[in-house]
PDB file of N, CA, C and O in Angstrom:
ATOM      1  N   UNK A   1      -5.819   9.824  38.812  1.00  0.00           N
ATOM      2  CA  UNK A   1      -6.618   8.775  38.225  1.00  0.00           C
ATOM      3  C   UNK A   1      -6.857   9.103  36.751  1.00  0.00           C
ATOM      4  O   UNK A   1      -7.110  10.230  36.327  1.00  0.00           O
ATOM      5  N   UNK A   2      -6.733   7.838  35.916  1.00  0.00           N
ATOM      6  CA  UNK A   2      -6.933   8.400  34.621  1.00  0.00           C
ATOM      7  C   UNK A   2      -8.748   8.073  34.339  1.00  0.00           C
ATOM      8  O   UNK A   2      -9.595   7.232  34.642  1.00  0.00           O
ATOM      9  N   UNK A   3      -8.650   9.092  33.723  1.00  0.00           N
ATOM     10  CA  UNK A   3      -9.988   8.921  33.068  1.00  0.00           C
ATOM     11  C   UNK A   3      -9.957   7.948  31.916  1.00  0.00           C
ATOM     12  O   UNK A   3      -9.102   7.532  31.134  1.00  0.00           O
ATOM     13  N   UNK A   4     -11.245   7.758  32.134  1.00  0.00           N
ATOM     14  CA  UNK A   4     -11.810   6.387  31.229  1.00  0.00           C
ATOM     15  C   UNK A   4     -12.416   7.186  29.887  1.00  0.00           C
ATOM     16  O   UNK A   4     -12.905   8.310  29.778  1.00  0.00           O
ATOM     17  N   UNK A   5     -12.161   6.071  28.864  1.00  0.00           N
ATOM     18  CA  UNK A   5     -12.853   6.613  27.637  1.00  0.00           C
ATOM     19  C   UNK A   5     -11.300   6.671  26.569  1.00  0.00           C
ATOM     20  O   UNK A   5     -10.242   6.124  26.880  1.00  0.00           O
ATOM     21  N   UNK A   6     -11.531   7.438  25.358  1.00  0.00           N
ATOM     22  CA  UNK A   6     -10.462   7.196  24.469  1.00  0.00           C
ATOM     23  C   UNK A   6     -10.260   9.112  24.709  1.00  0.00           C
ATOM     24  O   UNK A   6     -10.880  10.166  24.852  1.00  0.00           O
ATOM     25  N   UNK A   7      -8.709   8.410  24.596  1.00  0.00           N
ATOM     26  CA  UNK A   7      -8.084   9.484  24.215  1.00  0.00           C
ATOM     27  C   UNK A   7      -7.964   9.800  22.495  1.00  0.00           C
ATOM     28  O   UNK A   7      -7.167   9.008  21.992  1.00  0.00           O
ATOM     29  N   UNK A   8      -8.480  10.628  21.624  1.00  0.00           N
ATOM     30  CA  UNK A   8      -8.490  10.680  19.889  1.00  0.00           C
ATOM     31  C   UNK A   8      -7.080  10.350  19.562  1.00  0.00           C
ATOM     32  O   UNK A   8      -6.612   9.443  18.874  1.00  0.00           O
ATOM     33  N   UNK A   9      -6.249  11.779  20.551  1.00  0.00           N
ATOM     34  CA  UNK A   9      -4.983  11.473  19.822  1.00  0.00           C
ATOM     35  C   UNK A   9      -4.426  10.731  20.100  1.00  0.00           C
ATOM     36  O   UNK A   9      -3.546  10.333  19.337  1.00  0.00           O
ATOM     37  N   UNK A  10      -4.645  10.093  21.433  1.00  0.00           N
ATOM     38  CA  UNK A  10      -3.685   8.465  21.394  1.00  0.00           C
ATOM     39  C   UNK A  10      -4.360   7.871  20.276  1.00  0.00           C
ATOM     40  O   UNK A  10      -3.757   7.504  19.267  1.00  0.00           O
ATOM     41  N   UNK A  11      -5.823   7.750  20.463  1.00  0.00           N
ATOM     42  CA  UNK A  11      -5.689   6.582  19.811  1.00  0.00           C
ATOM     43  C   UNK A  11      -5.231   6.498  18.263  1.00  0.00           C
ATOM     44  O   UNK A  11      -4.821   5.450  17.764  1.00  0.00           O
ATOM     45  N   UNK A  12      -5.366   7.931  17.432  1.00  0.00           N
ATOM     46  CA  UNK A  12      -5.199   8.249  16.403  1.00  0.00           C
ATOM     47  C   UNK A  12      -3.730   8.040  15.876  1.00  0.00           C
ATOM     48  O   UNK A  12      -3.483   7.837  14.687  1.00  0.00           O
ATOM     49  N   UNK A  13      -2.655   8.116  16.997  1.00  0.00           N
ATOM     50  CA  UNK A  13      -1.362   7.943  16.577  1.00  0.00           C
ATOM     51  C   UNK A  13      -1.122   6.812  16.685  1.00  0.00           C
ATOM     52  O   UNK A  13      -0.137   6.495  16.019  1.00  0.00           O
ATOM     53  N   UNK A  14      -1.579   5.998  17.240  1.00  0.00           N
ATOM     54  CA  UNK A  14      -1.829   4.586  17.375  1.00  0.00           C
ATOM     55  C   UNK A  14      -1.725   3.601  16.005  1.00  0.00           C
ATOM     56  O   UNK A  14      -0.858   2.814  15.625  1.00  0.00           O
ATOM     57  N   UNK A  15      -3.028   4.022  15.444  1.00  0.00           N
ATOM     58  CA  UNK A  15      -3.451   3.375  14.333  1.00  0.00           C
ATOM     59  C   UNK A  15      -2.518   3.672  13.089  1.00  0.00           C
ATOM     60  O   UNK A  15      -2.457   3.129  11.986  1.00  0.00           O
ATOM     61  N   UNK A  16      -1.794   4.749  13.665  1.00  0.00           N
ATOM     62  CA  UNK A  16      -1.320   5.209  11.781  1.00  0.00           C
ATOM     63  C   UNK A  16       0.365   4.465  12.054  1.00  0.00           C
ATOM     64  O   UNK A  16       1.241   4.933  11.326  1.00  0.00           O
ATOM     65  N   UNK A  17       0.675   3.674  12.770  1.00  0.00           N
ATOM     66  CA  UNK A  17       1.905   2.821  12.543  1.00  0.00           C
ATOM     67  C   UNK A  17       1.797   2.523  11.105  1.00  0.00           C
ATOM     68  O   UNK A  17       0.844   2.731  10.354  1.00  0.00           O
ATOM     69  N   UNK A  18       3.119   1.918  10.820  1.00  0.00           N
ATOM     70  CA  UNK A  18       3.433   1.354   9.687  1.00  0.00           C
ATOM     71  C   UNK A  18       2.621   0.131   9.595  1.00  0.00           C
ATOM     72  O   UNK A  18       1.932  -0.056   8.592  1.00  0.00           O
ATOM     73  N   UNK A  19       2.658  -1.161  11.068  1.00  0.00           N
ATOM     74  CA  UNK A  19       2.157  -2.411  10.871  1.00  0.00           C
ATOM     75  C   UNK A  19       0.552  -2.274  10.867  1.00  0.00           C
ATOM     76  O   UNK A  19      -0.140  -3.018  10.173  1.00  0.00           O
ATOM     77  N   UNK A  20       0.062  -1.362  11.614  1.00  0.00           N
ATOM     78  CA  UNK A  20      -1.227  -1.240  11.340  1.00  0.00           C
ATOM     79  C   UNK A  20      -1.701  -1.414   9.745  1.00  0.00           C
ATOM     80  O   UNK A  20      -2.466  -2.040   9.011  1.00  0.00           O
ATOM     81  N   UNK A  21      -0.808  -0.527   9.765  1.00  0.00           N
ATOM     82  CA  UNK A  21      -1.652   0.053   8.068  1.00  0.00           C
ATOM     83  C   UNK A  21      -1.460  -1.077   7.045  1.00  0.00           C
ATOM     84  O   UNK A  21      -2.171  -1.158   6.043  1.00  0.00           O
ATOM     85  N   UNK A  22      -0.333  -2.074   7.367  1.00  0.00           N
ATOM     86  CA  UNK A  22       0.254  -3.095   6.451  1.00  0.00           C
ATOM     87  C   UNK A  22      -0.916  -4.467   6.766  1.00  0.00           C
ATOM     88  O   UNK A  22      -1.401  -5.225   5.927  1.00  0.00           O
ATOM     89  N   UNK A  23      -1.141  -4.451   8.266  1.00  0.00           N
ATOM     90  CA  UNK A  23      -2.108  -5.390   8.278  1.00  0.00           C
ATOM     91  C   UNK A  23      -3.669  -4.757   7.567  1.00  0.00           C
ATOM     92  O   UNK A  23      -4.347  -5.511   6.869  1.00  0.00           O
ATOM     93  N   UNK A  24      -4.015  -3.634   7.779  1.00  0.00           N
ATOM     94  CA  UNK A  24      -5.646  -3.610   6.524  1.00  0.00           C
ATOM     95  C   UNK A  24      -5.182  -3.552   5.285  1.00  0.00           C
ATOM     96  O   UNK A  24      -6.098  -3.864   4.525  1.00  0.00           O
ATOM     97  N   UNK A  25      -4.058  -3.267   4.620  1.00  0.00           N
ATOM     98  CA  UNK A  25      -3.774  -3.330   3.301  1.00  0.00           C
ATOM     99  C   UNK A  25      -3.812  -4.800   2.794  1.00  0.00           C
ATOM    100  O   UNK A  25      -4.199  -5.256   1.717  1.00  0.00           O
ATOM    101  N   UNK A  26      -3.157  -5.564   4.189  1.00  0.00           N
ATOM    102  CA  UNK A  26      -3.532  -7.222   3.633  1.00  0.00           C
ATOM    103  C   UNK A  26      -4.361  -7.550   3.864  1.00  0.00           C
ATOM    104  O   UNK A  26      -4.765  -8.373   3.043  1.00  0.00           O
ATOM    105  N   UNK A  27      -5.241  -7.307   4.942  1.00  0.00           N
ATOM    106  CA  UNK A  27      -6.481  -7.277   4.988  1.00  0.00           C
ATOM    107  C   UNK A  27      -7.689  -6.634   3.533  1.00  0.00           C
ATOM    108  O   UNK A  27      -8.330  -7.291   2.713  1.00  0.00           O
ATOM    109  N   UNK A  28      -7.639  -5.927   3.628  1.00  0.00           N
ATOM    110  CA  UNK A  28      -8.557  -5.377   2.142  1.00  0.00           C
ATOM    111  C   UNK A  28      -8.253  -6.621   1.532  1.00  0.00           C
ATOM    112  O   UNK A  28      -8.833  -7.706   1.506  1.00  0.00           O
ATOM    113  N   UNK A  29      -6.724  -5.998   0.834  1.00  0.00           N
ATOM    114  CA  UNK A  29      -6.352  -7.325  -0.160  1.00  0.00           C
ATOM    115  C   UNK A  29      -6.993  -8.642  -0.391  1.00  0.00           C
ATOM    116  O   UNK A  29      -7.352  -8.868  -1.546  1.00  0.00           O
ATOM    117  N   UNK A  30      -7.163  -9.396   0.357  1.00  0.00           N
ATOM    118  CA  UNK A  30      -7.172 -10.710   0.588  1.00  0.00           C
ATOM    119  C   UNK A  30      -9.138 -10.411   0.552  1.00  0.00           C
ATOM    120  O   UNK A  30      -9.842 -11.064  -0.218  1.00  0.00           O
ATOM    121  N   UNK A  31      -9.458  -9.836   1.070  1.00  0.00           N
ATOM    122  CA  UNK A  31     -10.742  -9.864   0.989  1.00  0.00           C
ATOM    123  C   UNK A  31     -11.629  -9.414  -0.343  1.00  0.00           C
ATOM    124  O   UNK A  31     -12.621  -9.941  -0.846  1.00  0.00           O
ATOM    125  N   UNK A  32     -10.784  -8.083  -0.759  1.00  0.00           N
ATOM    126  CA  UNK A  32     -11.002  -7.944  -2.307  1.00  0.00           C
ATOM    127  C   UNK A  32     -11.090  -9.597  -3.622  1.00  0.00           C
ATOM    128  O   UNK A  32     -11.856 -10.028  -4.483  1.00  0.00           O
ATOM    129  N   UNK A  33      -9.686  -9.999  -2.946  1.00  0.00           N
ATOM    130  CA  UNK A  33      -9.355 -11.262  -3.898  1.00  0.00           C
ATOM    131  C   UNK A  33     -10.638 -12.060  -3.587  1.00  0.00           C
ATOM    132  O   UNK A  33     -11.110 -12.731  -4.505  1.00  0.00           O
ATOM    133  N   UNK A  34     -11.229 -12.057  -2.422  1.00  0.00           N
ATOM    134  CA  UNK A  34     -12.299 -13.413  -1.967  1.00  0.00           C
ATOM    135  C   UNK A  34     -13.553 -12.635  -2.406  1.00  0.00           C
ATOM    136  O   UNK A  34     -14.555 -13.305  -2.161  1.00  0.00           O
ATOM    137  N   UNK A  35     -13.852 -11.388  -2.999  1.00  0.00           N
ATOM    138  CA  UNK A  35     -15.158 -10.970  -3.236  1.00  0.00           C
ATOM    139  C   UNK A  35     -15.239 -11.335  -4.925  1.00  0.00           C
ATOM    140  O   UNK A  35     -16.140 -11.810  -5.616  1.00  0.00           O
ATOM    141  N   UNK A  36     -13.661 -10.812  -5.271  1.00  0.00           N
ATOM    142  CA  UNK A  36     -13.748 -11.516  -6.761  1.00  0.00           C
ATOM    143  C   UNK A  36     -13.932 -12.576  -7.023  1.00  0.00           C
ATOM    144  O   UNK A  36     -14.292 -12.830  -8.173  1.00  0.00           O
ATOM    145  N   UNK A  37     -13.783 -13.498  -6.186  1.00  0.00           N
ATOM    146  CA  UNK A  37     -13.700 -14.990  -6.790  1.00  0.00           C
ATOM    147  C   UNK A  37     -15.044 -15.240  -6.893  1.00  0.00           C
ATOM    148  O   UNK A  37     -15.517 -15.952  -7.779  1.00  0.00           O
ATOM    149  N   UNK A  38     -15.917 -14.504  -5.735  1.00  0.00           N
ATOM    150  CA  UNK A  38     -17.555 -14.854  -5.457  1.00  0.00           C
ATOM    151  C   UNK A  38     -18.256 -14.361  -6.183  1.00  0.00           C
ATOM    152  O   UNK A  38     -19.455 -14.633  -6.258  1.00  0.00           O
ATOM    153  N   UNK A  39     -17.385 -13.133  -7.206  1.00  0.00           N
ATOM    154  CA  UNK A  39     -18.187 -12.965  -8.830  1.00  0.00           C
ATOM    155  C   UNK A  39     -18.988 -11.420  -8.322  1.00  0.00           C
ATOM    156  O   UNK A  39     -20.125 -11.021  -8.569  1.00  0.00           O
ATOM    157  N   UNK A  40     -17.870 -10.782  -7.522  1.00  0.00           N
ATOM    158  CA  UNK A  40     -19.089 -10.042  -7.128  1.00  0.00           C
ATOM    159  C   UNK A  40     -20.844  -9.596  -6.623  1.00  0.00           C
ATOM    160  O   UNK A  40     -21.708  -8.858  -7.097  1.00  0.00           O
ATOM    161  N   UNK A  41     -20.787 -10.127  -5.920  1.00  0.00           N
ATOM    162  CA  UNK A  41     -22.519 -10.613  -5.941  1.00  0.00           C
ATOM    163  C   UNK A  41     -23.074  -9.481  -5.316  1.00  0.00           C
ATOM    164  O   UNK A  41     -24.214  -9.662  -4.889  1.00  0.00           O
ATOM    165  N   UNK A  42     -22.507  -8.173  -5.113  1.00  0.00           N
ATOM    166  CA  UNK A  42     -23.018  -7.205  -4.123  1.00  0.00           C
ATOM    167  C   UNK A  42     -22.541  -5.993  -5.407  1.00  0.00           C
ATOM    168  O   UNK A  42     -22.709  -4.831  -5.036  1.00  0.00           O
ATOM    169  N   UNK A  43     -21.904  -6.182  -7.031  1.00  0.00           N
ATOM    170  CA  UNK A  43     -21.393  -5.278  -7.244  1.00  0.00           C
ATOM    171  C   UNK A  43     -20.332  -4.729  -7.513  1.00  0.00           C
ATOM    172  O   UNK A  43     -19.780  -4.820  -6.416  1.00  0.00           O
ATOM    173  N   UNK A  44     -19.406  -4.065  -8.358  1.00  0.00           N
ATOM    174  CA  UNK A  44     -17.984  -3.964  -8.139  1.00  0.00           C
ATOM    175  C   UNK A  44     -17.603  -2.884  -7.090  1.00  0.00           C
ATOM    176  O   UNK A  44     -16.899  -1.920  -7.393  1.00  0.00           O
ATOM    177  N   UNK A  45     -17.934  -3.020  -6.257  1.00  0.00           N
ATOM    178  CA  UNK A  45     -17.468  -1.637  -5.456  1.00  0.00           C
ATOM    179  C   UNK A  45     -17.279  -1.868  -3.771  1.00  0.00           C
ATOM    180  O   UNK A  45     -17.683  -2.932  -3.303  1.00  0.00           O
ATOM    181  N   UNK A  46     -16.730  -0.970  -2.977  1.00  0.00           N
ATOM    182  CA  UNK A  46     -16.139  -1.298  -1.535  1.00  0.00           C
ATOM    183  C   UNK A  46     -17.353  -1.405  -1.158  1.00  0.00           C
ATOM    184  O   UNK A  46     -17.517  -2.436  -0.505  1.00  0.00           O
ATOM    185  N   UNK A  47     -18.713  -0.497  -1.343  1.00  0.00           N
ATOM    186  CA  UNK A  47     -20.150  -0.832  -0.474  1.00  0.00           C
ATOM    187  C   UNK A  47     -20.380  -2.399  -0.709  1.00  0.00           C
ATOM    188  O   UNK A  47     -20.435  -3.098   0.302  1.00  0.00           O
ATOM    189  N   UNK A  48     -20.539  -3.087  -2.131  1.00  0.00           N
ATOM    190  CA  UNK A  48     -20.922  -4.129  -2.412  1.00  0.00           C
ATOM    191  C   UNK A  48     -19.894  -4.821  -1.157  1.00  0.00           C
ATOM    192  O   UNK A  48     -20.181  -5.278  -0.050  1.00  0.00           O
ATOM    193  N   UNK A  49     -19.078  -4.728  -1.603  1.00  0.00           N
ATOM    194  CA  UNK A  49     -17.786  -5.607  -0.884  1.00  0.00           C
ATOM    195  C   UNK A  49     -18.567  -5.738   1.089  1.00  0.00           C
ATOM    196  O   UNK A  49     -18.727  -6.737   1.791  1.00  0.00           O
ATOM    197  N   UNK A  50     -18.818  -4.497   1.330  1.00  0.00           N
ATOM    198  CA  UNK A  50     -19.350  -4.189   2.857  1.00  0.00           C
ATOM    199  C   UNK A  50     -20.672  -5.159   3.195  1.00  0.00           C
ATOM    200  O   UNK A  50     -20.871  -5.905   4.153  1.00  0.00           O
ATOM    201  N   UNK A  51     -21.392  -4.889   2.173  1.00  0.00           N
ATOM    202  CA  UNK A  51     -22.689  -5.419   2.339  1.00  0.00           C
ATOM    203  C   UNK A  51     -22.807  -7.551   2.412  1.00  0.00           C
ATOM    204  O   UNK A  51     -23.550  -8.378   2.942  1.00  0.00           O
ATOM    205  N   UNK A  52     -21.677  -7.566   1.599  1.00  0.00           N
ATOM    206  CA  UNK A  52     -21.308  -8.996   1.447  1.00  0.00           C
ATOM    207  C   UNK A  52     -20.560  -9.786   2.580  1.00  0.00           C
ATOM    208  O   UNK A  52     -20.346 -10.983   2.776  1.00  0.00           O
ATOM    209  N   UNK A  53     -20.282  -8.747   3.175  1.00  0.00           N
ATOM    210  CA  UNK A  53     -19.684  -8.802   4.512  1.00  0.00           C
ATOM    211  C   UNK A  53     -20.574  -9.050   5.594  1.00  0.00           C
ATOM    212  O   UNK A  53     -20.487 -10.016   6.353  1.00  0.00           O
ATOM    213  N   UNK A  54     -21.534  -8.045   5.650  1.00  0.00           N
ATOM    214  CA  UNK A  54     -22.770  -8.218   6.136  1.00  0.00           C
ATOM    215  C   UNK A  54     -23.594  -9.484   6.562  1.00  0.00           C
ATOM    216  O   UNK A  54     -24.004  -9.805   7.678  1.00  0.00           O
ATOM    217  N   UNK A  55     -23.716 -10.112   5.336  1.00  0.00           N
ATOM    218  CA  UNK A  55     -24.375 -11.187   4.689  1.00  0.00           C
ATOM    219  C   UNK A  55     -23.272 -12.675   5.367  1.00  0.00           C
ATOM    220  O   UNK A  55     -23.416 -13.894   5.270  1.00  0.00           O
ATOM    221  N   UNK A  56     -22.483 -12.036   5.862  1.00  0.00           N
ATOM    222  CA  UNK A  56     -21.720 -13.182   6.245  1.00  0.00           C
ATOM    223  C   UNK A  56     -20.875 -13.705   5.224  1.00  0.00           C
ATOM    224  O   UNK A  56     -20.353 -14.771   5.550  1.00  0.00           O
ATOM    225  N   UNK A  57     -20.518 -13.198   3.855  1.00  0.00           N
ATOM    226  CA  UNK A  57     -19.576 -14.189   2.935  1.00  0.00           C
ATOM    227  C   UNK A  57     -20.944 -14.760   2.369  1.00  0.00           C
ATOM    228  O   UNK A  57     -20.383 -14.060   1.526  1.00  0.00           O
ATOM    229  N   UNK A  58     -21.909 -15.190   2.034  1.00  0.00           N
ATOM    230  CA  UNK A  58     -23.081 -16.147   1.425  1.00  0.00           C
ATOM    231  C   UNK A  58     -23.855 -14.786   0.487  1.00  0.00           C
ATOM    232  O   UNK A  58     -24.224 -13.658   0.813  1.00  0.00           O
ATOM    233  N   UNK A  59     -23.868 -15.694  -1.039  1.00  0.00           N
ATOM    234  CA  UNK A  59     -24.389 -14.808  -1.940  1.00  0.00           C
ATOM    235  C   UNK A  59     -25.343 -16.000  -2.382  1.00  0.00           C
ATOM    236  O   UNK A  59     -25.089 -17.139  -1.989  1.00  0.00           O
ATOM    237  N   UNK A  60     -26.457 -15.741  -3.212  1.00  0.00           N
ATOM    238  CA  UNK A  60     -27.243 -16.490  -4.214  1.00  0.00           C
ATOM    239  C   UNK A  60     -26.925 -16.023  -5.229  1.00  0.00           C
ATOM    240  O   UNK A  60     -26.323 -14.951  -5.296  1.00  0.00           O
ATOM    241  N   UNK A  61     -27.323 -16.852  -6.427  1.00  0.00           N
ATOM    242  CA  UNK A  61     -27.680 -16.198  -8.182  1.00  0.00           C
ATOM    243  C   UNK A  61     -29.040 -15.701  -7.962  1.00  0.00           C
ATOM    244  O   UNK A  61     -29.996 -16.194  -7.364  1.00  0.00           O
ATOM    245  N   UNK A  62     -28.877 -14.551  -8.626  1.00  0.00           N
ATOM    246  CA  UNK A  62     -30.008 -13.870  -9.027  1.00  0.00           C
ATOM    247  C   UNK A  62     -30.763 -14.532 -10.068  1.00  0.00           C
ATOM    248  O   UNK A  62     -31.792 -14.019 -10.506  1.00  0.00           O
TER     249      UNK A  62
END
């Protein structure tokens, strides 16, 4: 019976495919492009970017 739960190194060899990595690179990408357009509202940086994420995509003017 297999045990339940994650295996690290499966899952670790898993993730490091080529398509993995190509889908968060377009992923980031595309999301970077959509934080710029929103003028940054969290900041220039990946936290801002996180936190805006957070927030659902919806910024105000300060």
């Amino acid at each position: 019976m297999k045990r339940l739960g994650t295996n690290r190194r499966e899952s670790t060899k898993r993730t490091q495919t080529a398509t993995m990595r190509r889908i968060v690179a377009d992923f980031m990408k595309t999301a970077g492009d959509e934080y710029r357009e929103a003028g940054y509202p969290f900041g220039n940086s990946l936290h801002g970017l996180l936190i805006w994420f957070e927030y659902g995509q919806h910024s105000t003017d300060n």
